[in-house]
C-alpha positions as CSV (number, residue, x, y, z in Angstrom):
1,X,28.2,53.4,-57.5
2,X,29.1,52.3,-60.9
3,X,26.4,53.0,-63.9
4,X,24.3,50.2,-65.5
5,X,25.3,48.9,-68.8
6,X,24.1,51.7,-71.5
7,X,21.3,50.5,-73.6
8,X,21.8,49.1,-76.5
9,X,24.4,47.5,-75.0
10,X,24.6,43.2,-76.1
11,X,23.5,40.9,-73.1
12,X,23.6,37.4,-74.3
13,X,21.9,34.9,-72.5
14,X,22.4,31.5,-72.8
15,X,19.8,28.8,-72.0
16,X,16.0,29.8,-73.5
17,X,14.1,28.1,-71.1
18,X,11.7,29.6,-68.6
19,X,14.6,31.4,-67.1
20,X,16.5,32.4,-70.2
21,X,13.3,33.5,-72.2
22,X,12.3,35.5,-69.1
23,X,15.8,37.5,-68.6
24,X,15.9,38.0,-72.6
25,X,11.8,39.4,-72.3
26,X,12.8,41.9,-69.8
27,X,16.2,42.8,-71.7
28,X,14.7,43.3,-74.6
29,X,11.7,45.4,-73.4
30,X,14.2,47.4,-71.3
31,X,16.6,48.8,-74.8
32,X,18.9,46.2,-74.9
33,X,20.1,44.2,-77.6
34,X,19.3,40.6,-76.8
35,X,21.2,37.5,-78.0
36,X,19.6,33.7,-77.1
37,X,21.3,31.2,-77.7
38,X,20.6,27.3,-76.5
39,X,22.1,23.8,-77.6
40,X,18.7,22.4,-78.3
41,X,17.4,22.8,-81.7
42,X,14.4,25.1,-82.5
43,X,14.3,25.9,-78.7
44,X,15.8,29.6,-79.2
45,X,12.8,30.2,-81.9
46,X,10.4,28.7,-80.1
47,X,11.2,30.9,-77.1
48,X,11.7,34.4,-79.3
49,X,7.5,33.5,-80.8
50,X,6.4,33.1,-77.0
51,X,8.3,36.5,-75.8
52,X,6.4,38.1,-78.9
53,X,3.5,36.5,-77.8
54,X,3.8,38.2,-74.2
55,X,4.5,41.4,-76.1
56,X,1.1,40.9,-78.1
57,X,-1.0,40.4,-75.1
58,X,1.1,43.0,-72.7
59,X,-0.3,45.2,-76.0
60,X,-3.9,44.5,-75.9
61,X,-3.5,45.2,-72.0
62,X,-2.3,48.5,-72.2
63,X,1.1,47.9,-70.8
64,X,2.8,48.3,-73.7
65,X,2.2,50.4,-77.3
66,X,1.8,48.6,-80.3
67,X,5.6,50.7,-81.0
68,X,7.1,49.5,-77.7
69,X,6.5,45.8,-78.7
70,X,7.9,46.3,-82.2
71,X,10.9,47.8,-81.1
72,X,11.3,44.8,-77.9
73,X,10.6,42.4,-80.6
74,X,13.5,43.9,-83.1
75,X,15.8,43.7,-80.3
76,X,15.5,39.6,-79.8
77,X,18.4,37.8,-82.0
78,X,18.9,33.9,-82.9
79,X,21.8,33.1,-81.7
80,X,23.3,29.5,-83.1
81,X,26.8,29.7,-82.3
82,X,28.5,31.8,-79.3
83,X,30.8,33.1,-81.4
84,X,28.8,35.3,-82.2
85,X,28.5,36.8,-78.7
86,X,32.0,38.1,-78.5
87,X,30.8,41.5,-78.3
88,X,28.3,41.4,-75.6
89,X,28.8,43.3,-72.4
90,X,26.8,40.7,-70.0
91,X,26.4,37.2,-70.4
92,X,23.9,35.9,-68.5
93,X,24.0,31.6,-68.2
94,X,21.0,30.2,-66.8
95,X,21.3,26.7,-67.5
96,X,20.7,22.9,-65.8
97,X,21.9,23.9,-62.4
98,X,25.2,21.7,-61.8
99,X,28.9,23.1,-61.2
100,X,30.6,21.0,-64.1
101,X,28.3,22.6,-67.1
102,X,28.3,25.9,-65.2
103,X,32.5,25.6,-65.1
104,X,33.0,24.8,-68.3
105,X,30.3,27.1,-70.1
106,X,32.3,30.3,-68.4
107,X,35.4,28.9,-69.0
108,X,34.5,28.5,-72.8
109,X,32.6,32.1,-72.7
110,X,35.7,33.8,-71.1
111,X,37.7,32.7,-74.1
112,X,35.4,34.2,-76.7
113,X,34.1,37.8,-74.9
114,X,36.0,40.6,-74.4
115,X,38.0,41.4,-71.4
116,X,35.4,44.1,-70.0
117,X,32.4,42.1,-70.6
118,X,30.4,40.9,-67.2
119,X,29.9,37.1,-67.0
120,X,26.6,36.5,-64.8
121,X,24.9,33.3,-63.6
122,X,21.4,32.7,-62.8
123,X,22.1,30.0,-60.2
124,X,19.5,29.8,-57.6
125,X,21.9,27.3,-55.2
126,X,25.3,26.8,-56.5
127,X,28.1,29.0,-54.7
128,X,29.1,31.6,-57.0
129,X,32.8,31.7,-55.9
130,X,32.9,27.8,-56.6
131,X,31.9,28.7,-60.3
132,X,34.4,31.4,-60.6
133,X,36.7,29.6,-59.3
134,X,38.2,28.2,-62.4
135,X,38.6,31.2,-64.9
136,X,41.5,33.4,-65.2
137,X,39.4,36.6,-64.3
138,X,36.6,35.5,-61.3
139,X,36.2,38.8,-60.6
140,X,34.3,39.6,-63.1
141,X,32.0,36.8,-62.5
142,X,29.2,37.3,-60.4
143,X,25.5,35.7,-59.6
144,X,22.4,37.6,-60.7
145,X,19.4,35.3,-59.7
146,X,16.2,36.3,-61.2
147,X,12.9,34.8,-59.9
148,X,10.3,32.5,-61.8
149,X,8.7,34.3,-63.5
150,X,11.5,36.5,-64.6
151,X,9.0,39.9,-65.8
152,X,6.5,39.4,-62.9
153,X,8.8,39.1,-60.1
154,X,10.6,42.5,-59.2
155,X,13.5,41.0,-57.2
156,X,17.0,40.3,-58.4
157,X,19.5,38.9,-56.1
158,X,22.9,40.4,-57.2
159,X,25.7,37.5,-55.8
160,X,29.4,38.5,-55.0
161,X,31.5,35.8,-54.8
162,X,35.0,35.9,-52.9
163,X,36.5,37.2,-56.2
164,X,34.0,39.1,-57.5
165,X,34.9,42.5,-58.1
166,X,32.9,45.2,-56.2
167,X,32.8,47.3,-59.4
168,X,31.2,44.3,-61.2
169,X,28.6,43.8,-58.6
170,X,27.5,47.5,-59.0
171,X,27.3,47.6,-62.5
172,X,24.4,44.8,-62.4
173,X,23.0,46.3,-59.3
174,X,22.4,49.4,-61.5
175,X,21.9,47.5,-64.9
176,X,19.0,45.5,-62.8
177,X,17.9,48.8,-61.6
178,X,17.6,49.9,-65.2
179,X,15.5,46.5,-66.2
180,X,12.4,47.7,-63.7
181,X,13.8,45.1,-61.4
182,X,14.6,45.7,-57.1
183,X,17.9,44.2,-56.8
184,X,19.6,43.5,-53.9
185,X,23.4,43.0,-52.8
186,X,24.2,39.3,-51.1
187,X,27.7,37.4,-50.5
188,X,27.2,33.6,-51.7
189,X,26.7,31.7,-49.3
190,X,24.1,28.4,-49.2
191,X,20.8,30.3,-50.3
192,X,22.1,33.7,-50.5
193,X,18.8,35.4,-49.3
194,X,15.3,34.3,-50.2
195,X,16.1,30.2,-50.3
196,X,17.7,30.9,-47.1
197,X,15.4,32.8,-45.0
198,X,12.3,31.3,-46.4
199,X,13.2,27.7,-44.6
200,X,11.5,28.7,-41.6
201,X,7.6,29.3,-43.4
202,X,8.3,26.1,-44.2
203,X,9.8,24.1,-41.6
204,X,7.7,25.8,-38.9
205,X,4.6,24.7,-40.5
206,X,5.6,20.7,-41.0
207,X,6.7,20.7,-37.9
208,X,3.0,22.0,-36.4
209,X,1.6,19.4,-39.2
210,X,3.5,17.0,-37.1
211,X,2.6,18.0,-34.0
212,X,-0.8,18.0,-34.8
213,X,-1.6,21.5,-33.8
214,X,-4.4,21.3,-37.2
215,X,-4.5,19.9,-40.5
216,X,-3.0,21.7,-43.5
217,X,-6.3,23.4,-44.4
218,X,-6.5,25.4,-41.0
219,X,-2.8,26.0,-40.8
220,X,-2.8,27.7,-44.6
221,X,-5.8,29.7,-43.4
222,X,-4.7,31.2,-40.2
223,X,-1.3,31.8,-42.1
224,X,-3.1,34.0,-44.7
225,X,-6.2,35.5,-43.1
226,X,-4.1,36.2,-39.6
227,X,-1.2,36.3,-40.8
228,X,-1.4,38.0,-43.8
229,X,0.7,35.8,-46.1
230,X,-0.5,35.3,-49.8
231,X,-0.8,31.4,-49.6
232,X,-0.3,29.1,-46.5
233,X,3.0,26.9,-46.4
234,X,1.1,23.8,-47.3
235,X,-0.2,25.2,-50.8
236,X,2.6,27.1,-51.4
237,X,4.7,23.9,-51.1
238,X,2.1,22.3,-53.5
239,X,2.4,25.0,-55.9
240,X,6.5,24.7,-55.5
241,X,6.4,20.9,-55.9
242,X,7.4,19.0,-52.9
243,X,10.5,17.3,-54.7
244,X,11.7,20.8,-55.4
245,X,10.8,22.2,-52.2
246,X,12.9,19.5,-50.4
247,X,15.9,19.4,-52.4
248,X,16.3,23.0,-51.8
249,X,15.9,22.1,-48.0
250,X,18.5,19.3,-48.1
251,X,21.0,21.5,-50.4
252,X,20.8,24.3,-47.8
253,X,20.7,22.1,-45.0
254,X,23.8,20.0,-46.2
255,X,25.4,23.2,-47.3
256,X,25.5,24.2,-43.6
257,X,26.5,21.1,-42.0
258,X,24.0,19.6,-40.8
259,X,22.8,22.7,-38.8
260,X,19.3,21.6,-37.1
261,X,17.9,25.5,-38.3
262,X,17.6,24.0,-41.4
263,X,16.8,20.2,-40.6
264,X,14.7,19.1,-43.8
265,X,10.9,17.2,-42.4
266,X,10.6,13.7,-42.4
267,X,7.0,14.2,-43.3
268,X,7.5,15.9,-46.3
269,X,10.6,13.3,-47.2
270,X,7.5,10.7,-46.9
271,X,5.7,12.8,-49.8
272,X,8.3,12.8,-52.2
273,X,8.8,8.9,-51.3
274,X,5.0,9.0,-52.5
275,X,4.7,10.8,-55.6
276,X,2.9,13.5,-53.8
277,X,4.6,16.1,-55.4
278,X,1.8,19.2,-55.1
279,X,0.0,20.2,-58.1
280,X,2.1,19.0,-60.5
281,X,1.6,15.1,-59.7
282,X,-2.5,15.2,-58.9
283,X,-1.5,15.3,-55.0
284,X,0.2,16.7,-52.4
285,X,-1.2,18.0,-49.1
286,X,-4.6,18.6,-51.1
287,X,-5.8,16.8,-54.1
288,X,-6.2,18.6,-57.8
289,X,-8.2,18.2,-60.3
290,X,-11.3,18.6,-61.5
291,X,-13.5,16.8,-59.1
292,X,-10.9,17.8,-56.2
293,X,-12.8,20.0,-53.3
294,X,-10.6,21.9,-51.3
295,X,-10.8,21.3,-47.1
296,X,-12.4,24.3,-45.7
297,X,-10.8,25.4,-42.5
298,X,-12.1,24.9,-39.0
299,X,-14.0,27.9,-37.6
300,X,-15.2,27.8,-34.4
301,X,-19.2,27.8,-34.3
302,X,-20.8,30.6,-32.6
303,X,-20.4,31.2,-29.1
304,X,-21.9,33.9,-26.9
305,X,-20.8,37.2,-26.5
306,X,-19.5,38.2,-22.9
307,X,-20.4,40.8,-21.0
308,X,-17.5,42.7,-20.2
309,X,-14.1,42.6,-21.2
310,X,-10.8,44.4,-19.1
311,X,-7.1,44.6,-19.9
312,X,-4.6,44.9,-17.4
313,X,-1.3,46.5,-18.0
314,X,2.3,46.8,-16.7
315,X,4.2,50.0,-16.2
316,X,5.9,50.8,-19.6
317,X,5.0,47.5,-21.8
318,X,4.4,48.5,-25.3
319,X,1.0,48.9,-26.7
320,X,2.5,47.9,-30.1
321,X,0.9,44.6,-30.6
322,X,-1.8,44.6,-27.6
323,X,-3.2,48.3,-28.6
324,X,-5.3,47.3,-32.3
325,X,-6.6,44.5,-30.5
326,X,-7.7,46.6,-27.9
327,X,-9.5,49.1,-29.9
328,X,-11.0,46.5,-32.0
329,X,-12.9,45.2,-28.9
330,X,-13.6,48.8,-27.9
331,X,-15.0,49.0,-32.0
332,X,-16.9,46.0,-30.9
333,X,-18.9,48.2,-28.2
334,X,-16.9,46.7,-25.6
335,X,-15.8,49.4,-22.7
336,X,-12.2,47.5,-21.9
337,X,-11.4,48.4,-18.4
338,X,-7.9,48.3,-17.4
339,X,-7.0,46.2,-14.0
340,X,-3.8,45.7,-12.2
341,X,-1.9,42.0,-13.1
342,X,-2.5,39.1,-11.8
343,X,-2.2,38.7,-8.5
344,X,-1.0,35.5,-7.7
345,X,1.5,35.1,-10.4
346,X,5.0,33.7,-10.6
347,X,5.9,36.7,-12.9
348,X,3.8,39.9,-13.3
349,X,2.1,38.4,-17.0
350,X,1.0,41.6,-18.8
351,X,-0.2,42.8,-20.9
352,X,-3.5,40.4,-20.9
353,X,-7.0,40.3,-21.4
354,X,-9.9,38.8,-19.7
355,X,-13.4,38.1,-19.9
356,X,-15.5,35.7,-17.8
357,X,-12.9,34.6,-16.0
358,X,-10.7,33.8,-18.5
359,X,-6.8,35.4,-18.7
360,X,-6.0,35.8,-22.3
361,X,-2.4,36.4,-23.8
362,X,0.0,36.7,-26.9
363,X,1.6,33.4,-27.2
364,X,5.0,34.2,-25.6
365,X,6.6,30.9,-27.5
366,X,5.3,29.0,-24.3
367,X,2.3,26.9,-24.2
368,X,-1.2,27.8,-22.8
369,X,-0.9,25.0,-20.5
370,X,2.3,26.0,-19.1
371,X,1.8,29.6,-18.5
372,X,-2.0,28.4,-16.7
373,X,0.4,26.3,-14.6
374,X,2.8,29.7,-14.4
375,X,0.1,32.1,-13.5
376,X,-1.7,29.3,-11.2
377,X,-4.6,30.4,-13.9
378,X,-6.3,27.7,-14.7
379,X,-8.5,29.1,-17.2
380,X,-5.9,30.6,-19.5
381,X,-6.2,31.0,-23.3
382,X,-3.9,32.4,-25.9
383,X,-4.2,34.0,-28.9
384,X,-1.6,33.9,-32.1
385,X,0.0,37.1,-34.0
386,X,-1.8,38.6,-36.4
387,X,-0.5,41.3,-39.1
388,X,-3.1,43.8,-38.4
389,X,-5.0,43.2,-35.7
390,X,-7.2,45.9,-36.6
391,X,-8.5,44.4,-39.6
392,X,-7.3,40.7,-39.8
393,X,-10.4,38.8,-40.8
394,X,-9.2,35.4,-38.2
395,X,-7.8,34.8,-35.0
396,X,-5.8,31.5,-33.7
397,X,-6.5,30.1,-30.3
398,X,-4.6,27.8,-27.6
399,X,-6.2,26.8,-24.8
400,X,-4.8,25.6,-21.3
401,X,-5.6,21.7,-21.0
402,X,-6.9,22.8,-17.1
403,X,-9.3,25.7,-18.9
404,X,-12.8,25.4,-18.3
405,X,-15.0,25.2,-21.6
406,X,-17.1,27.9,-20.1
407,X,-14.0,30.0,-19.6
408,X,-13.0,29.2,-23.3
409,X,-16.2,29.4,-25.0
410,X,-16.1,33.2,-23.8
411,X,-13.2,34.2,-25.5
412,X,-14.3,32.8,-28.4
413,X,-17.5,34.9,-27.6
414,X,-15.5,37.9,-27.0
415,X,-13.1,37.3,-30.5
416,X,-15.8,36.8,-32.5
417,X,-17.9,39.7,-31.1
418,X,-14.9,41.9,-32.6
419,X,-15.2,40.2,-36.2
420,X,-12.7,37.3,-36.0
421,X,-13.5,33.9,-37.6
422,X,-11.4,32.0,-34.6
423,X,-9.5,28.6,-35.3
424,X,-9.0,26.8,-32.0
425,X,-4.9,25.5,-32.4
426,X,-4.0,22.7,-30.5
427,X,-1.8,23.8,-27.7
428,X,1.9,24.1,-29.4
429,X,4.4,26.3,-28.0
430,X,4.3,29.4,-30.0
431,X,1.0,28.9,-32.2
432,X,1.3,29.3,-35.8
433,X,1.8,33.0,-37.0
434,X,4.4,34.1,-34.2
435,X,6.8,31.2,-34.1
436,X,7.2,31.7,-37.8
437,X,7.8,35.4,-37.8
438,X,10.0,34.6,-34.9
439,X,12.0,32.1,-37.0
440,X,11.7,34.4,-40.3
441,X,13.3,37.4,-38.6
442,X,15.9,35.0,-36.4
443,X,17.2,34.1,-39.8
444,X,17.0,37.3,-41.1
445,X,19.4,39.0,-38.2
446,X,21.6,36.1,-38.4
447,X,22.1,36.5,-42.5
448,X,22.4,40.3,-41.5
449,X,25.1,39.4,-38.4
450,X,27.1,37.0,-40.9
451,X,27.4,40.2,-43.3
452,X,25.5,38.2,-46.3
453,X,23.3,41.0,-46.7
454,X,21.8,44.6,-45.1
455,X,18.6,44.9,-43.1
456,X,17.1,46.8,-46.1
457,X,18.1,44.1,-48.4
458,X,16.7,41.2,-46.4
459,X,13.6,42.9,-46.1
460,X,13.1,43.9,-50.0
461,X,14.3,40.6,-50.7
462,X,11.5,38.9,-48.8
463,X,8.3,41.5,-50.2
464,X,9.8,40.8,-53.4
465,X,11.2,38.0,-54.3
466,X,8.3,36.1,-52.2
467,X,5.4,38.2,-51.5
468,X,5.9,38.4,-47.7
469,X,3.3,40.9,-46.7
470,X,6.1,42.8,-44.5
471,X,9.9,42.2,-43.7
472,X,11.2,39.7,-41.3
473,X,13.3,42.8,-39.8
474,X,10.8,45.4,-40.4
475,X,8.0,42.8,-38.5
476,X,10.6,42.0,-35.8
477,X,10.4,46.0,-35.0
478,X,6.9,45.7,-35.2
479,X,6.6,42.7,-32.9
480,X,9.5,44.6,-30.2
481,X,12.7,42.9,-30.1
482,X,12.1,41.5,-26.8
483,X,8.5,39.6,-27.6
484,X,10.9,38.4,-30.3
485,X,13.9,37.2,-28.3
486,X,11.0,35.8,-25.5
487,X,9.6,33.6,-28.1
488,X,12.4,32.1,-29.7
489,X,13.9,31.4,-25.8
490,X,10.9,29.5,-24.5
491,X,11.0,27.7,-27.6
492,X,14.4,26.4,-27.5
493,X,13.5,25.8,-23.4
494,X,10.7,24.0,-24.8
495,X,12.5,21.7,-27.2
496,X,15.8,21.5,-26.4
497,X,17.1,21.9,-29.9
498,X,19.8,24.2,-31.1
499,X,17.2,25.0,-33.6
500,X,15.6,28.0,-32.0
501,X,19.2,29.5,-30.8
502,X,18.7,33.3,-30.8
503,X,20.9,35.1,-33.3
504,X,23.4,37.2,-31.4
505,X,22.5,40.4,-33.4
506,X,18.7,40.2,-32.0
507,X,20.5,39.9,-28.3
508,X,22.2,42.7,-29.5
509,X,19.3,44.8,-30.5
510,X,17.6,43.8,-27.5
511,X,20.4,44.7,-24.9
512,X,21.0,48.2,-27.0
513,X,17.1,49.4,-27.4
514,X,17.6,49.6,-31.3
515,X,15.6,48.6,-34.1
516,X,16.8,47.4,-37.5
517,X,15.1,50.5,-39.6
518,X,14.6,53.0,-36.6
């Protein structure tokens, strides 16, 4: 593993926008010798006062002594000609993302720096090997894409393109390492990581807009309070801005030609061809402003608490996902008896629950309706992943369209005698939380199969670079490869769309009993 840079080494960065001023804060703060430089007059000064401005308040925090700053501060440089960067080790370029400038700003920067100095772009989409492609060196070229904003967020995606040189790569590995930052290695390919695997938190969550399983209120809640996500997929695009949200979709999905995994939504097309960009324009999925209430969620009202409440089990299923929920009901003074399975199904269904009648299940990617049809259960009701079932504060239900209210109004009885706030879903295969988590970690194994990244990488990449509260891998362990694989199978049954194809490498786990960090 090579060393990082030595401090005090030069990184010039060029382009001092929010990117640019971001990489040259943490530089700085981290013992380097920064250089900024930018075409636009006044806009390398401007961005040096705001970075000392950060220092001044990072000071009054705590986070930094009064020294610390002084010395950060001394270490920021005006830069108004790159020729005066020909003794950096690391250029980093994070400019207007479009190959052209990108091409010729390394080919100019190749002919002014030394011959050992590392040439690194901040691209968040373009293929690193396509802007390599023209220099004499490209292996010493490489992608390190920082996240906005650059000294909050811990995750640096370190890109090798075909050319780059494996040496190169784990030089700014280590020099990221050095900056306070969690790299991770990727090949470049469309998205590398995070813009790839994050398609499906998206896409899942139009697509149950457009099915009309709830509105975008309800969805973002049970997304956050069961699913333990910092913000729903409907703020979060908001927050994004929907033209940016969907370009990234299209550039990915074109990138991949035309693959239907990452088929952009024709209702969020119809936003953009709106103006309702999210925050930024006034509008989106919710309004903004001042006067602008947000929609609360629907919450069941209050239903009776049932009786009694039993569980019946299988020989050998695992109590992984079923076992919190059941000691939650049993915290909820509820003596869960275990039965045998039902009797009269087509296929043994356990593990399940059951109160007043009712059979309830994890959504196995099938809908309520078709599993009561299944089971020849009428009164059949399922319920949606949840992080921690232990201490998730709501609960999403499906039920059968032949389930009696009385049967239903139990469960929600039973759910909300354990604690739950419960959100009644319409009936959609696979609810909310799972068939995303299914999606997250089906893209996850397949960037893992097609050797873009490790397990571990796609995992930290995720967590860090945008808050997931666990792994897609690490939650696919959780889960159990085969609730996984179920999912994702009656889901592609259900639609008939090469979307929901299974990657090979969670077949793989499956048939082989392994996990990805067992």
């Amino acid at each position: 593993m090579a060393p990082a840079l030595e401090k005090g080494s030069i990184v010039a960065v060029i382009g001092s926008g929010a990117m640019g001023s971001g990489i040259a804060q943490v530089a700085a703060s981290a013992g380097y010798e920064v250089h900024l430089f930018d075409t636009r007059p006044g806009a390398v000064a401007k961005a040096i006062d705001d970075i000392n401005a950060m220092y001044g308040k990072l000071t009054e925090k705590g986070r930094m002594s009064g020294a610390e700053a002084a010395a950060a501060a001394a270490r920021l440089h005006c830069v108004v000609d790159l020729h005066e960067i020909t003794k950096a080790a690391l250029v980093i370029e994070a400019v207007v993302e479009n190959l052209d400038v990108k091409q010729m700003l390394f080919a100019d920067l190749e002919s002014l720096v030394g011959d050992d100095c590392i040439l690194a772009t901040n691209t968040s989409s373009i293929s690193v090997t396509a802007i390599a492609a023209k220099l004499r060196r490209p292996e010493r070229l490489v992608g390190m894409h920082f996240f906005n904003p650059v000294p909050l967020m811990a995750l640096v995606e370190v890109i090798s393109g075909l050319a780059t040189s494996g040496h190169v790569a784990d030089t700014v590995f280590a020099t990221a390492a050095a900056w306070g930052k969690n790299p991770v290695h990727a090949k470049s390919t469309p998205g590398f990581i995070v813009n790839r695997v994050a398609r499906p938190f998206y896409a899942e969550g139009l697509r149950l807009l457009s099915e009309q399983a709830a509105d975008p209120a309800t969805l973002d809640a049970v997304m956050r309070e069961a699913g333990g996500f910092r913000m729903g997929p409907f703020e979060l695009m908001d927050l994004i801005g929907h033209d940016i949200n969907f370009s990234v979709t299209q550039s990915v999905f074109n990138a991949y030609f035309g693959d239907p995994r990452f088929m952009p939504s024709v209702h969020q097309q119809e936003m953009v061809n709106a103006g309702f960009l999210g925050r930024k324009s006034g509008r989106g999925f919710y309004r903004y402003g001042d006067a602008a209430a947000k929609p609360a969620p629907h919450t069941e009202p209050a239903q009776a608490r049932p009786e009694s409440v039993s569980i019946s089990m299988e020989p050998g299923v695992t109590k992984a996902v079923t076992g919190p929920m059941e000691l939650r009901l049993k915290s909820a003074g509820y003596t869960v008896a275990h039965r045998k399975p039902l009797p009269n199904a087509e296929h043994n269904e356990a593990p399940a629950f059951h109160c007043t009648g009712a059979a309830v299940f994890l959504t196995d990617g099938r809908t309520a309706t078709e599993r009561a049809n299944a089971n020849k259960h009428p009164d059949t009701v399922l319920y949606d992943l949840a992080l921690d079932a232990a201490s998730a504060p709501r609960i999403a239900l499906a039920r059968a369209d032949q389930c009696s209210d009385s049967a239903y109004f139990a469960v929600v009885g039973m759910f909300q005698a354990a604690g739950f706030a419960v959100t009644l879903l319409d009936d959609v295969p696979g609810m909310a939380v799972m068939r995303t988590v299914a999606m997250l970690a089906n893209e996850a194994a397949d960037a893992v199969n097609q050797g873009v990244c490790s397990a571990a990488a796609v995992d930290i990449a995720m967590q860090k670079g945008v808050n997931y509260p666990r792994g897609p891998l690490a939650w696919a362990d959780t889960v159990g490869m085969a609730q996984v694989v179920t999912v994702l199978s009656n889901l592609a049954a259900t639609y008939g769309e090469d979307r929901y194809r299974v990657s090979p490498l969670l077949r793989r786990k499956l048939a082989n009993g392994t996990t990805f960090h067992g």
